[in-house]
N, C-alpha and C positions, 0 to 999 in steps of 0.2 A: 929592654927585653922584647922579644921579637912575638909576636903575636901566633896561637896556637892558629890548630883546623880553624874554621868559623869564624876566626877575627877575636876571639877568645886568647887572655892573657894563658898560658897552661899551668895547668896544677902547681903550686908549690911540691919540691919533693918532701916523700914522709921523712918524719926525723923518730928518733928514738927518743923514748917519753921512759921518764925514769920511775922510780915507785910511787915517788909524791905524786907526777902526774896523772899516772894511774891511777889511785885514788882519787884525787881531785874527781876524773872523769865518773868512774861509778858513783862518788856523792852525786854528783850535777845528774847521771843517767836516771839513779834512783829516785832523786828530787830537784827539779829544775829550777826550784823554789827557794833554794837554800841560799841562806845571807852570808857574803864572803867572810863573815866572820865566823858563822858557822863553820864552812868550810874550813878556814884556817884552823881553828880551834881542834879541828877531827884530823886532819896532817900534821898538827903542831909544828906548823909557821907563822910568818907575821902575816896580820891582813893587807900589809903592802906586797909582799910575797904573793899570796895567794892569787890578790888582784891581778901582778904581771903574771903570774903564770894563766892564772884562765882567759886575760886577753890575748896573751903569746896564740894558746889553742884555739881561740877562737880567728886571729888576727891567720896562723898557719890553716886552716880551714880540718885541723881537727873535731871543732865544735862546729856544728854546720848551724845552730841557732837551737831555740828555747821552745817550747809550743804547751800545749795540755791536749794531754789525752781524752779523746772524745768517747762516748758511749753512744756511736751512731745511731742506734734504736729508739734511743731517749734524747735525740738530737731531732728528731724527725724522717732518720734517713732510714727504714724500715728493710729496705731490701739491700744485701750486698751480693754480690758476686766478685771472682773472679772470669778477667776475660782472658783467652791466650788468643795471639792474634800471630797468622802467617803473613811476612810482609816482606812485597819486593827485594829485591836484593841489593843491600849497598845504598838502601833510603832512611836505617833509622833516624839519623837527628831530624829528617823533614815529618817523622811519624812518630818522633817523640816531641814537637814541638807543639802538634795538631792535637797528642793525647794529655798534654799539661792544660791546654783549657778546658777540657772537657769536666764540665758540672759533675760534681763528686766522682772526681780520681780523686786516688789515695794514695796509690803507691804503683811505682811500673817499673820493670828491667827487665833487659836487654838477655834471654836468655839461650841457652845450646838447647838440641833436643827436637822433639819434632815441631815445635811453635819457635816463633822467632821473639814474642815480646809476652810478657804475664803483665795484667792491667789488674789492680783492684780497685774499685770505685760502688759508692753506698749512691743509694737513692730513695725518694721516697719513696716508691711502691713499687710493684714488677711493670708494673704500666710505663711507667719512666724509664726505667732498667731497659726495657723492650723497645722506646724510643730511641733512648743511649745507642745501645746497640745496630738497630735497624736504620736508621738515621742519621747519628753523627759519627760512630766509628765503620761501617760498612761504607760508606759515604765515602772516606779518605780513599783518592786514590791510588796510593801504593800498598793499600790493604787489600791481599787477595783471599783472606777469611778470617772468620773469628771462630771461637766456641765460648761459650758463657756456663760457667759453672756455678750453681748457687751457691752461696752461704747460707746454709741452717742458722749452724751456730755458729759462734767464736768464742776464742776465752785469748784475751789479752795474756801474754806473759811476758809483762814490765809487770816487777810490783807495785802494788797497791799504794798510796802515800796522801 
């Protein structure tokens, strides 16, 4: 198989996921935690079943992997913001490579509209935040701006488990 952009294998293509797996998937979203016999048991499959199918989705890059949800406030990370940043044109993978290190990123995409990338990333305090900022994302250079939007609040909506 011939090697994507970047020297990168390319995507597997999507397949169509039947009802089982679709359940399967909202158990696992809802609870990441759940013992594949659980799972089986709530599809009413066998636990050998269940096992191939959830390595199938994970093995096809359905499952992208497992984590726990964090309460960054109560992590230490006190300040969040989002950042939209306007970037060169025809630079993202070199400006999305430069924002995956960067100390509490959380989540980033490639968006339309009048910014070219939406960055969310916690930190400990606005002090930090204003480092981040000032510092190591103004810094990159095919970043020709940012804006930094705080986080007040947040309310997670994955439920609770």
């Amino acid at each position: 198989m011939a090697d994507g952009p970047g020297g990168h294998s390319p995507e597997p293509q999507p397949r169509s996921l039947d009802p089982i797996d679709r359940d399967i998937l909202q158990i696992l979203h809802t609870d990441g935690r759940a013992s594949i016999r659980s799972v089986a048991e709530r599809v009413h499959v066998s636990r050998a079943n269940a096992y191939a199918r959830i390595n199938r989705l994970i093995d096809d890059g359905v499952i992208r992997g497992f984590g726990a949800r964090i309460n960054h406030e109560r992590a230490g990370q006190g300040a969040s913001a989002y950042i939209t940043l306007k970037i060169v044109q025809n630079t993202w993978r070199t400006v999305r490579d430069q924002l995956r290190a960067l100390p509490g990123a959380s989540h980033m995409a490639l968006v339309s509209g009048d910014f070219d990338v939406l960055l969310l990333v916690h930190t400990p305090d606005n002090r930090a935040l204003r480092e981040l900022v000032l510092t190591r994302i103004q810094a990159i250079p095919e970043v020709l701006s940012t804006r930094t939007l705080l986080v007040f609040e947040e309310d997670d909506l994955e439920p609770d488990h």
